[in-house]
ZADRENBA-452625 format. One record per residue (C-alpha): residue number from 1; residue in three letters; x, z, y negated. Coordinates in nm, 4 decimals, always signed. Example, Ala and Ser with C-alpha at 12.3 -4.5 7.8 and 13.67 -1.06 7.14 Angstrom:
R  torlo  seza        px        pz        py
R      1   ALA   +1.2300   +0.7800   +0.4500
R      2   SER   +1.3670   +0.7140   +0.1060
This chain:
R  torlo  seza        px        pz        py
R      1   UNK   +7.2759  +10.4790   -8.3589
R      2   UNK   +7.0279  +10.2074   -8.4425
R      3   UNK   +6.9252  +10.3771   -8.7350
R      4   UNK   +7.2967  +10.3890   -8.8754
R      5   UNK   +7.3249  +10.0437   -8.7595
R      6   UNK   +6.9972   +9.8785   -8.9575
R      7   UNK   +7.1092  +10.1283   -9.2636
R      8   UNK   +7.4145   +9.9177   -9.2277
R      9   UNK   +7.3479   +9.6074   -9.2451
R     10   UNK   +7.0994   +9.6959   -9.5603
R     11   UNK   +7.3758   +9.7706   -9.6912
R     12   UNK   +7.6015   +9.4963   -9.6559
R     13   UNK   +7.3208   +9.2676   -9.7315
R     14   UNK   +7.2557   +9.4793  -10.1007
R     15   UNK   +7.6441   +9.4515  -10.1587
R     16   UNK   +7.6626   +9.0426  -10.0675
R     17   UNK   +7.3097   +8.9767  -10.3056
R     18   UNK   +7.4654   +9.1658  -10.6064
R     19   UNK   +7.8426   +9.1567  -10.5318
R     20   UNK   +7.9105   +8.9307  -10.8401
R     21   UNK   +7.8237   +9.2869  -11.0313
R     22   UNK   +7.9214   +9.5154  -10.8057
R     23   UNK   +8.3064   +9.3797  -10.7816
R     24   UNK   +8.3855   +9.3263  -11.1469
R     25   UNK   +8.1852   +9.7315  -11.2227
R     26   UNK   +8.4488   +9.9027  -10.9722
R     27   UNK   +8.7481   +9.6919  -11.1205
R     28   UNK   +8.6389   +9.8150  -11.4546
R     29   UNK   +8.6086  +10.2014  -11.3070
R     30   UNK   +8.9622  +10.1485  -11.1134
R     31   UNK   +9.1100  +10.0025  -11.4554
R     32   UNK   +8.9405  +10.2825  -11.6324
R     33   UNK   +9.0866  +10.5237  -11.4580
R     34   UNK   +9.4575  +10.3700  -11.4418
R     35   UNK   +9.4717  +10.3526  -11.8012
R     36   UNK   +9.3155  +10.6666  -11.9088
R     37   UNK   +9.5544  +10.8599  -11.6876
R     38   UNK   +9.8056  +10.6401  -11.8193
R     39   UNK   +9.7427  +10.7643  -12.1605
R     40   UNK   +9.7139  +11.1380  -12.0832
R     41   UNK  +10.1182  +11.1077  -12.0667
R     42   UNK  +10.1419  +11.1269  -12.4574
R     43   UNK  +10.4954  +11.1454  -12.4570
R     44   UNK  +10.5011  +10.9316  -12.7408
R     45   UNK  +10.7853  +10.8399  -13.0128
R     46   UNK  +10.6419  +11.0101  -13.2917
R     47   UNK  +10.7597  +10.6461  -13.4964
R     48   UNK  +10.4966  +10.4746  -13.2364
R     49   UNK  +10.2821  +10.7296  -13.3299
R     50   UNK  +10.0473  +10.6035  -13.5926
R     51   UNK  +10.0716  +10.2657  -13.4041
R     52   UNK   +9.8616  +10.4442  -13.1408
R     53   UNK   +9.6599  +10.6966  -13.3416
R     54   UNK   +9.4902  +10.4028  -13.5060
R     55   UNK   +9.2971  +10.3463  -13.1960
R     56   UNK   +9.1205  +10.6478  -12.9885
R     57   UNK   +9.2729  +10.7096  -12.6402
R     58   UNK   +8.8910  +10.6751  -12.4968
R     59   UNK   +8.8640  +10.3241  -12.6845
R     60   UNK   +9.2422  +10.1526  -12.5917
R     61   UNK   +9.1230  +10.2660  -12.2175
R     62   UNK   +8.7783  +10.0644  -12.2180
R     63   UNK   +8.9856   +9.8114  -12.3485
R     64   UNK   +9.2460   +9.7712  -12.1270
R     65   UNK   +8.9477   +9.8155  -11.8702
R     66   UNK   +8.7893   +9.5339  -11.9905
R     67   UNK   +9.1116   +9.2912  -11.9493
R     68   UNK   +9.1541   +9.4795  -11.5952
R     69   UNK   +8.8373   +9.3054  -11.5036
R     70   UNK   +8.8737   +8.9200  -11.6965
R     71   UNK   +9.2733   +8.8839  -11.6574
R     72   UNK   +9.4600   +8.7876  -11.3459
R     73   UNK   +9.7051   +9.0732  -11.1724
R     74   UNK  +10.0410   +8.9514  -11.3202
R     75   UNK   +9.9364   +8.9702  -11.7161
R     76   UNK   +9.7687   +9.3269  -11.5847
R     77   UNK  +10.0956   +9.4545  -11.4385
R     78   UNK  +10.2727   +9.3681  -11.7758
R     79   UNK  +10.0210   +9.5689  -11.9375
R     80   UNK  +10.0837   +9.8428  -11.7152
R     81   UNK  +10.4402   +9.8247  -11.7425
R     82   UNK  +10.4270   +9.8175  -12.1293
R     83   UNK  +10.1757  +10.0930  -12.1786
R     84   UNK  +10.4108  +10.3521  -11.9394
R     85   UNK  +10.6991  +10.2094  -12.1180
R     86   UNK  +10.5297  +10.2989  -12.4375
R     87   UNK  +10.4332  +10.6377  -12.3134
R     88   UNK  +10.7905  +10.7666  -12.1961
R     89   UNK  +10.9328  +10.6809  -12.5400
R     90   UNK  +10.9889  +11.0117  -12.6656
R     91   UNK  +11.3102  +10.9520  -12.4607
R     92   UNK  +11.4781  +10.6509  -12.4901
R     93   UNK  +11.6848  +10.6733  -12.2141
R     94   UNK  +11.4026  +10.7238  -11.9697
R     95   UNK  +11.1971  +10.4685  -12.0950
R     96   UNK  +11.4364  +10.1839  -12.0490
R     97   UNK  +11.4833  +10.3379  -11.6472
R     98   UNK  +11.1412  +10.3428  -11.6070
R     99   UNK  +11.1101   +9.9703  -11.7595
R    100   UNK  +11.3720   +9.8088  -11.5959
R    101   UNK  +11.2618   +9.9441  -11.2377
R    102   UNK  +10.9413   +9.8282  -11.3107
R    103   UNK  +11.0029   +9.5301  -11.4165
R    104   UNK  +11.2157   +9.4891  -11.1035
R    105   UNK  +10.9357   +9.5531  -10.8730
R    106   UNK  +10.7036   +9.3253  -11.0817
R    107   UNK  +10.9529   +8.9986  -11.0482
R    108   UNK  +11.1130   +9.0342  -10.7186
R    109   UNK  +10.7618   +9.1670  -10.5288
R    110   UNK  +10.4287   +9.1492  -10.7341
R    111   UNK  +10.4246   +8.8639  -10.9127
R    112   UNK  +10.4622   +8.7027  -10.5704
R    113   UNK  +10.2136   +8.9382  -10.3986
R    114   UNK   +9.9549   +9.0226  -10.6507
R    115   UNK   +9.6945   +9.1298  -10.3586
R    116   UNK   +9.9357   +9.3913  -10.1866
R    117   UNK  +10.1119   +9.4908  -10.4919
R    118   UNK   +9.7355   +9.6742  -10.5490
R    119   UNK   +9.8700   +9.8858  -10.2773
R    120   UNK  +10.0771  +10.0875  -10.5252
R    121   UNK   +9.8117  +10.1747  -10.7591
R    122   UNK   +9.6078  +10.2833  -10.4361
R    123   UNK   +9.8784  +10.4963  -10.3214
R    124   UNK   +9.9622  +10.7041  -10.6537
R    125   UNK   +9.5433  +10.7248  -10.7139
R    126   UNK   +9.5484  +10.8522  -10.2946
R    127   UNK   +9.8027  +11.0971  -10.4025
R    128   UNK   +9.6280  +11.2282  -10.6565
R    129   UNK   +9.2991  +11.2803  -10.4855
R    130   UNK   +9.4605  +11.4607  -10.1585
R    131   UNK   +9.3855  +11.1665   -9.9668
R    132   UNK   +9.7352  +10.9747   -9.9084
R    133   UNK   +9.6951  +10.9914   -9.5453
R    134   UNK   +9.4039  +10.6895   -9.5564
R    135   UNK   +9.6316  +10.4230   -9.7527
R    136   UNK   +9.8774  +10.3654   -9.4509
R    137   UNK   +9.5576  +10.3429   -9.1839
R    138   UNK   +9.4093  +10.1220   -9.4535
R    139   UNK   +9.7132   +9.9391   -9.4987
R    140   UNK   +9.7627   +9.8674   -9.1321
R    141   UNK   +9.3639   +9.7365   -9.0752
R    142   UNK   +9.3366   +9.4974   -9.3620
R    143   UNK   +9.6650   +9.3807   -9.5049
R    144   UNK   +9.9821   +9.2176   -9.3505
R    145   UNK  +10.2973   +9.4450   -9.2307
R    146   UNK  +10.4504   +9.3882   -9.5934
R    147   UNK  +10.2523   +9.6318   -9.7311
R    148   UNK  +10.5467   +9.8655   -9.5980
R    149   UNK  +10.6881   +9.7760   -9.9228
R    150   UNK  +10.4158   +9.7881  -10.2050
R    151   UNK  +10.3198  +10.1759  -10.0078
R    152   UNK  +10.6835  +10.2846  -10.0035
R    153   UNK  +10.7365  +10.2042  -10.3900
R    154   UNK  +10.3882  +10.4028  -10.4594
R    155   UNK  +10.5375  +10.7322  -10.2715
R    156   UNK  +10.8354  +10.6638  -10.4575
R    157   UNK  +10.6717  +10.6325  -10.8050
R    158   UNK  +10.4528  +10.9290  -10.7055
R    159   UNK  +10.7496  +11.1864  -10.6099
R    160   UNK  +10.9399  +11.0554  -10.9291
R    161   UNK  +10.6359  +11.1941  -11.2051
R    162   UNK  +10.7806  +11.5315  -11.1937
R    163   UNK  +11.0857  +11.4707  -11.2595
R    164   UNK  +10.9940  +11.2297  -11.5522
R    165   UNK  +10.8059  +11.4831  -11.6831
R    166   UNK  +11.0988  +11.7245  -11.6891
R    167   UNK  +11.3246  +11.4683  -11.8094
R    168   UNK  +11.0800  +11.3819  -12.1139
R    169   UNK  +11.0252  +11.7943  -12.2043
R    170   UNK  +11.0763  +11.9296  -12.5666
R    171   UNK  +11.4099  +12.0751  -12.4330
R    172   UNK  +11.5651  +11.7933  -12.2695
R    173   UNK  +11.9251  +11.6979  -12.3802
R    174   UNK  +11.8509  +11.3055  -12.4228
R    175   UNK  +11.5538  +11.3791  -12.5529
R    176   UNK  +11.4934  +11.1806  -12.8995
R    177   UNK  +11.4775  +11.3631  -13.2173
R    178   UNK  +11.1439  +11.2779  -13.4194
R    179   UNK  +11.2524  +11.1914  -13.7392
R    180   UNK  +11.4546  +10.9289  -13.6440
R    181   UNK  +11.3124  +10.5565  -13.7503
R    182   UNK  +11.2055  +10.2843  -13.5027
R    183   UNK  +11.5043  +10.0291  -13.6551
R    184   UNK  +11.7320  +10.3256  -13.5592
R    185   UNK  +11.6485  +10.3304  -13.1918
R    186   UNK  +11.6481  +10.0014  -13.1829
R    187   UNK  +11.9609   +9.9309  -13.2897
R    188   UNK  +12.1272  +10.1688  -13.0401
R    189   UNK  +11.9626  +10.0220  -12.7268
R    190   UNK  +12.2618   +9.8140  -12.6002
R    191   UNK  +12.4069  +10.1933  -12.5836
R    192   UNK  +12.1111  +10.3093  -12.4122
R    193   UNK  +12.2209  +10.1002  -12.1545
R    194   UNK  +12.5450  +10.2478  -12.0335
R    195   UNK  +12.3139  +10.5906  -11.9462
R    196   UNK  +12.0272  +10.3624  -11.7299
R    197   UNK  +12.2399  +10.4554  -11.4083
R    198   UNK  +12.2993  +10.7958  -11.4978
R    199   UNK  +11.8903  +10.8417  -11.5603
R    200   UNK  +11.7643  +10.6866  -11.2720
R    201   UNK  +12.0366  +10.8345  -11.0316
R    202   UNK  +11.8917  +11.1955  -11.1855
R    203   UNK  +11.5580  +11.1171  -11.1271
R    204   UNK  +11.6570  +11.0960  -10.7702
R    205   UNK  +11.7987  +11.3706  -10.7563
R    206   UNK  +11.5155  +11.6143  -10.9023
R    207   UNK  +11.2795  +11.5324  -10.6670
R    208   UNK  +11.3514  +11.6705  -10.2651
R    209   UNK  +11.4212  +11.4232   -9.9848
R    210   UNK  +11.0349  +11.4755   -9.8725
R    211   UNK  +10.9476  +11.1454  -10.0303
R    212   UNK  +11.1654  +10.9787   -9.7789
R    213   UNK  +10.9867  +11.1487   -9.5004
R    214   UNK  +10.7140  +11.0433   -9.6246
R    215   UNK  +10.7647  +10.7098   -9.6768
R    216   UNK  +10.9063  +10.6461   -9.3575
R    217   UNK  +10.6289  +10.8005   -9.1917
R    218   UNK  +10.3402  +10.5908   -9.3680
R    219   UNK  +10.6027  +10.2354   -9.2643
R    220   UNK  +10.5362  +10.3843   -8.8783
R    221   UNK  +10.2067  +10.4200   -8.9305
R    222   UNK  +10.1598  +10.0841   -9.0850
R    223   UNK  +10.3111   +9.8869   -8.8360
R    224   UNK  +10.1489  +10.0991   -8.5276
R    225   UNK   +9.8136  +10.0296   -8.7190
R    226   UNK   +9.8464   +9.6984   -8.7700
R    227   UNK   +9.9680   +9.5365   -8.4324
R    228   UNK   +9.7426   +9.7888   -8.2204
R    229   UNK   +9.4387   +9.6354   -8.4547
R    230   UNK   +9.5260   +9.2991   -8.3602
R    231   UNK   +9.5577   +9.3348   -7.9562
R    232   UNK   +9.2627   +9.1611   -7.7567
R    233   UNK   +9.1865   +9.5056   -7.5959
R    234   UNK   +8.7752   +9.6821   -7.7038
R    235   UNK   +8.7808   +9.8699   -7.9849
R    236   UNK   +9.1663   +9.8095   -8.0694
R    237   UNK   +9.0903   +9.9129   -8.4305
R    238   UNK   +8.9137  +10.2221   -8.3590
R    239   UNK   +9.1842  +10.2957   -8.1317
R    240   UNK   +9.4822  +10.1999   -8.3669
R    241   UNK   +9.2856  +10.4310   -8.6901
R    242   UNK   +9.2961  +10.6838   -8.3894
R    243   UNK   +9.6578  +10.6523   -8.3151
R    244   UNK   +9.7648  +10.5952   -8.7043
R    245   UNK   +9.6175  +10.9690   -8.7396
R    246   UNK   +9.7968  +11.1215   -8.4140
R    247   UNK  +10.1377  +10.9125   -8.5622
R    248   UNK  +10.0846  +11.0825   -8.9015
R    249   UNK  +10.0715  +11.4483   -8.7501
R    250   UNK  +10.3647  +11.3971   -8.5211
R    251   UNK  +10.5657  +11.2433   -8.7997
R    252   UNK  +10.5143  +11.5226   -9.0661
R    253   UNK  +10.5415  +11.8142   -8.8306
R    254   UNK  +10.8407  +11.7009   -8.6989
R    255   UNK  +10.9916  +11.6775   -9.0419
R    256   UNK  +10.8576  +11.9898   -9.1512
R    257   UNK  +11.0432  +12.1494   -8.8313
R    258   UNK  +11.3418  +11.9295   -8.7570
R    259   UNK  +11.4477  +11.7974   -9.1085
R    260   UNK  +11.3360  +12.0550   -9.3637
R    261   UNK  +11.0239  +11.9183   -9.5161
R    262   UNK  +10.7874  +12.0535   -9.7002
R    263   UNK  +10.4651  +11.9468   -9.6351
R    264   UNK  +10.2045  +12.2161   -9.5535
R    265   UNK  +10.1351  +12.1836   -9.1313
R    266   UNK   +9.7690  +12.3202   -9.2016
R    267   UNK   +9.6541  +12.1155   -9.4913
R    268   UNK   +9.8205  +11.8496   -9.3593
R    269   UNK   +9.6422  +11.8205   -9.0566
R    270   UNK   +9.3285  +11.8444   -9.1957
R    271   UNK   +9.3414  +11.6227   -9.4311
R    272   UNK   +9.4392  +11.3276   -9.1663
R    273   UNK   +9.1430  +11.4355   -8.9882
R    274   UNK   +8.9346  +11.3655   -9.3350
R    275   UNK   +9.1174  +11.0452   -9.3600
R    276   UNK   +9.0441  +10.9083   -9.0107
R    277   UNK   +8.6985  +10.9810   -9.0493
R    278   UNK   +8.7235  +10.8092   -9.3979
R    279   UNK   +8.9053  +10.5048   -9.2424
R    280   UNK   +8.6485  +10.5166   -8.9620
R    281   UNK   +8.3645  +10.4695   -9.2234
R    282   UNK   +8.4839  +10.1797   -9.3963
R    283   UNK   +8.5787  +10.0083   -9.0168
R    284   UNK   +8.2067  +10.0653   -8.9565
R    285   UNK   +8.0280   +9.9419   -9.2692
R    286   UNK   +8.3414   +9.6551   -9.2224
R    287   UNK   +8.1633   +9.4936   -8.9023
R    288   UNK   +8.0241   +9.6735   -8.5509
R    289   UNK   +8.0945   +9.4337   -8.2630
R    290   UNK   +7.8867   +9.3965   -7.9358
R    291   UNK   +8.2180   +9.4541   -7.6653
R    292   UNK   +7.9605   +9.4124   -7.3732
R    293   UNK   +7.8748   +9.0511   -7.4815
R    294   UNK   +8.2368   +8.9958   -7.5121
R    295   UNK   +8.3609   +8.6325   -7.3209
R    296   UNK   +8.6704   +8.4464   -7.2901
R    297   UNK   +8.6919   +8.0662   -7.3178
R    298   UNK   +8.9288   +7.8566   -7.2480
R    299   UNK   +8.9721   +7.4726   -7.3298
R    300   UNK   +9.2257   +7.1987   -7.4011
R    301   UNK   +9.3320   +6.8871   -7.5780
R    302   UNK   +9.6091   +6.6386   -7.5597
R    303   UNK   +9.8702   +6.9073   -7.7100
R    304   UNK   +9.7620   +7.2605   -7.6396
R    305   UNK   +9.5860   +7.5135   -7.3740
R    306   UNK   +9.3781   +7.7283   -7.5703
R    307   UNK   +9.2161   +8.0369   -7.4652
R    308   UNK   +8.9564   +8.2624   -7.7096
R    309   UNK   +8.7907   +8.5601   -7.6635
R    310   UNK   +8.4730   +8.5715   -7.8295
R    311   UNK   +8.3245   +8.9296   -7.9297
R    312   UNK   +7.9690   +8.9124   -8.1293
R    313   UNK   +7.9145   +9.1357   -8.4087
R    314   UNK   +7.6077   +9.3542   -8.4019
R    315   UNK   +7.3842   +9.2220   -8.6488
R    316   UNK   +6.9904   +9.4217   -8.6630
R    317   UNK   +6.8067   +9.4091   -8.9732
R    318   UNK   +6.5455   +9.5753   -8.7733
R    319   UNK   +6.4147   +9.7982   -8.5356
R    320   UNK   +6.4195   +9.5970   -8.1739
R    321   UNK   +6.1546   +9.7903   -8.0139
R    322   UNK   +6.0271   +9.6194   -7.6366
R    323   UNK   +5.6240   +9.5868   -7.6705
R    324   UNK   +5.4607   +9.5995   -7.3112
R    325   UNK   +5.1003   +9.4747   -7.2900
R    326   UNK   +4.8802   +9.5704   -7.0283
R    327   UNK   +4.5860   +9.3979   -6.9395
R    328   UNK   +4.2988   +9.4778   -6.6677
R    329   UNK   +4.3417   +9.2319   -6.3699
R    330   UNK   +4.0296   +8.9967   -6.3693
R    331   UNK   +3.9434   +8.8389   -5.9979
R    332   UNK   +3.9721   +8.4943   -5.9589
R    333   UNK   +3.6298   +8.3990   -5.9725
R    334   UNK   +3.4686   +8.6500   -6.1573
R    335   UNK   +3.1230   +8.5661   -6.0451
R    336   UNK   +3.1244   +8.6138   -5.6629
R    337   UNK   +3.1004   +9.0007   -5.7136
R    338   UNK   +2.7726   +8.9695   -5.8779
R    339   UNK   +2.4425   +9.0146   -5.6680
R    340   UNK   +2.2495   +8.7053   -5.5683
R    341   UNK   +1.8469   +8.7698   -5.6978
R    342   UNK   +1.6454   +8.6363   -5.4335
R    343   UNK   +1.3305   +8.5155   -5.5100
């Protein structure tokens, strides 16, 4: 344990000295990575097509990367929204859905929250790495209980890609013939409109009612995590990432038996295992605290009776290792043992 404990706090110290790097290189991999997955869609008009051909996929993703990193949130999420917009065109229809729910979620939620809206973009990535199970536990630890809503919208967005996907197929009834001109589809838009319902309402409905499950689960976990975290009890946040993971495997295996989901019992268990043990990684490299040094104080003023309880964090940038010197006793007077010569 001490070992794990000074390899620790190397590492925090390495991330503080060079965290002016560090911060802006994984904002350019995370924007990297939104974009260029964001471009894979290529369900483009083929009247925007040359408008995008003039520029490599690999290129307009280091770009965007690059304003990921120097903009604030709100001109990134209009970025976002216009590059997906841009994307689904190949069906106009579904690409004014897709834009006005986006655009909903960006004025009436992250434009107001900019740090949890992140949590959206986390939860679509989580989902696509097998690790969804970690952004409610994370969720809970670190942000308030609103990110119940910025969580829900990324399960959401993430059950809805199928069904875009079939919606925006070659065979699709409302799909958009390609040699019609961009002037054309504009002109019809205020048409486009009437259908908006209709789209969105069958994106609903192509997609089971597992996302619900799903999201209600994560909202349970989220608020268990986050007010179990913040009790004055040792080790509430080991115990609350313990009891987000036992909440998680109730919750989906008594939808799987009781209300028809469809979420594999096996995989799903071990993967909230993997995702504890994840969560309980970035709690420890987060800060180790010293429970037996733990004391309560209590003091007033003129207005209030406070009381505090103080827990230390472990802090060793070193081995402490106890030295014990031993030394031969010497007598008092060290010459009364010596023989007197007698002349």
């Amino acid at each position: 344990m001490e070992t794990l404990l000074i390899a620790r706090e190397e590492t925090v110290k390495f991330f503080k000295r060079f965290e002016v790097f560090i911060m802006p290189f994984l904002k350019f991999f995370l924007g990297f990575y939104v974009f260029s997955s964001l471009n894979s869609i290529e369900q483009i008009h083929p009247a925007l097509a040359p408008l995008t051909e003039s520029v490599s996929p690999g290129l307009l993703s280091l770009l965007f990367a690059v304003l990921f990193v120097v903009m604030p949130m709100n001109m990134t999420w209009m970025i976002i929204i216009l590059t997906i917009t841009v994307q689904f065109s190949s069906n106009i229809q579904v690409a004014i859905a897709v834009f006005i729910f986006l655009m909903l979620i960006f004025l009436f939620y992250a434009r107001m929250a900019t740090k949890e809206s992140i949590l959206i973009i986390f939860t679509i990535i989580a989902f696509r790495f097998n690790v969804p199970y970690l952004v409610p536990i994370i969720a809970g630890l670190y942000f308030p209980v609103t990110a119940v809503i910025p969580v829900t919208v990324g399960v959401f967005v993430n059950a809805q890609i199928g069904g875009l996907n079939r919606l925006l197929s070659p065979t699709a009834s409302t799909a958009v013939s390609a040699d019609r001109e961009l002037t054309e589809i504009l002109t019809e838009l205020p048409g486009a409109f009437s259908e908006v319902y209709t789209t969105v309402m069958g994106s609903f409905s192509l997609s089971t009612s597992a996302w619900i499950f799903t999201a209600i689960i994560f909202a349970m976990v989220i608020v268990l995590v986050h007010f179990v975290s913040r009790q004055a009890i040792d080790f509430s946040k080991e115990i609350a990432i313990g009891l987000g993971c036992v909440m998680t495997i109730f919750g989906f295996i008594i939808s799987v038996l009781f209300a028809s989901g469809s979420a594999n019992i096996g995989l799903m268990i071990i993967g909230t295992i993997v995702c504890g043990i994840l969560a309980y990684i970035i709690r420890f490299f987060d800060g180790v605290l010293d429970y037996q040094r733990a004391e309560s104080v209590q003091f007033e003023d003129d207005k209030n009776y406070y009381h505090v309880r103080i827990v230390p964090k472990v802090i060793m940038t070193k081995s402490q290792r106890s030295v014990k010197r031993i030394r031969p006793q010497l007598p008092e007077n060290p010459l009364e043992d010596e023989p007197i010569d007698e002349e």
